[in-house]
N, C-alpha and C positions, 0 to 999 in steps of 0.2 A: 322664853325667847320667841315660841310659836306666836306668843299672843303679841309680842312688843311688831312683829312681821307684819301682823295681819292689821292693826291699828294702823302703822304705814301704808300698806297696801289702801287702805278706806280713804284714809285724809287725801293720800294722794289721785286715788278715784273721784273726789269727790270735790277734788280742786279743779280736777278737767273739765268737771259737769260744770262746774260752774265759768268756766273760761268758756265754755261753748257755747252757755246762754247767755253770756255779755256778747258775745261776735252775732249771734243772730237776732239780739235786739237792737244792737248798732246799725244806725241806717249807713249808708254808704252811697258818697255822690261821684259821679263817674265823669271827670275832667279831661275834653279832649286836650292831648297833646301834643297832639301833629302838629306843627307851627307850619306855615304858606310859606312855601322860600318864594322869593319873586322872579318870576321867570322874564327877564325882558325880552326873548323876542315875543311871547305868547303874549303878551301886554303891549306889544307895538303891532302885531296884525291885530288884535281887538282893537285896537285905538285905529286902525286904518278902515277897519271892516265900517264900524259904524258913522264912520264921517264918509263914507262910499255915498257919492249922487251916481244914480243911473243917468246913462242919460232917455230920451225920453223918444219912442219911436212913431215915425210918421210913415205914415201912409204910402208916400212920393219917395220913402229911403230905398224900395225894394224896387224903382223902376230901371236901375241901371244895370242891375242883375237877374230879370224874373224876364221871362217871355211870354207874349201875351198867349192862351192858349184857343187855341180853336179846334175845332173836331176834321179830323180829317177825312176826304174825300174817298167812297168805296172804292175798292181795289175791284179796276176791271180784272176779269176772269179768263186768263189767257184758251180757254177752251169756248170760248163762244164764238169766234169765227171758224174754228172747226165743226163744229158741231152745226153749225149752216148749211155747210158742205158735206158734212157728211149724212147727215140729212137726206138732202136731193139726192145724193148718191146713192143710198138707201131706196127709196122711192124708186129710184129708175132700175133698179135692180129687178130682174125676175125670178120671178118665182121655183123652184126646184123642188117638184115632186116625186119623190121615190116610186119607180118604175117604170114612170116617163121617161122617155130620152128625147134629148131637145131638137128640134130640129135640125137635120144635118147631119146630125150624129146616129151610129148605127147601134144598136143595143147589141153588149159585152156583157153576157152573162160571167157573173164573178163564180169564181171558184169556192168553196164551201172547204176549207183547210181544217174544220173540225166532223169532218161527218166518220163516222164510226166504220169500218171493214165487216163487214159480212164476215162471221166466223164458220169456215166450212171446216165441219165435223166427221169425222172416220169413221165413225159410226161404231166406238170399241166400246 
């Protein structure tokens, strides 16, 4: 019975092998099968895209909305008639020298609010 086992075991071993070398000598051709459904609106803008005329632009279309440009005029500089005047003003000014006193005026020796105290000592 061992041996009647083992003969089936073989034949049918050796019926695989050979199902397995028919599948990989078999060519096999690979048929799409996605079928295109039709989409009508996608097929009515194609159809509109490609009959599209631009129309065609000139020159003269942009003159009812474009401004002509020109460079504008430097910004006077609101400090230049001060600066005239203060100027002269300047100029006419005198001079003020420390330790002069100007005419008229009597010399006011300033006070000295940081000079140090004589530390007087007891002598201990």
């Amino acid at each position: 019975m061992l041996a009647r086992s083992v003969r089936a075991s073989r034949s049918s071993i050796a019926r695989i092998a050979r199902q397995q070398q028919a599948d990989v000598s078999r060519r096999t051709f690979i048929i799409p099968t996605a079928i295109r459904q039709v989409d009508l609106v996608q097929d009515l803008y194609i159809k509109e895209l490609k009959s599209y005329k631009s129309i065609p632009i000139k020159a003269s279309d942009a003159e009812g909305s474009v401004q002509k440009w020109s460079t504008p005029a430097p910004p006077k500089s609101p400090e230049e008639e001060e600066l005239a005047s203060g100027l002269k003003a300047y100029e006419e000014q005198q001079v003020e020298v420390e330790g002069q006193a100007n005419p008229g005026e009597t010399h006011v020796k300033e006070e000295d609010w940081f000079e140090e105290e004589e530390e007087h000592g007891s002598g201990h």
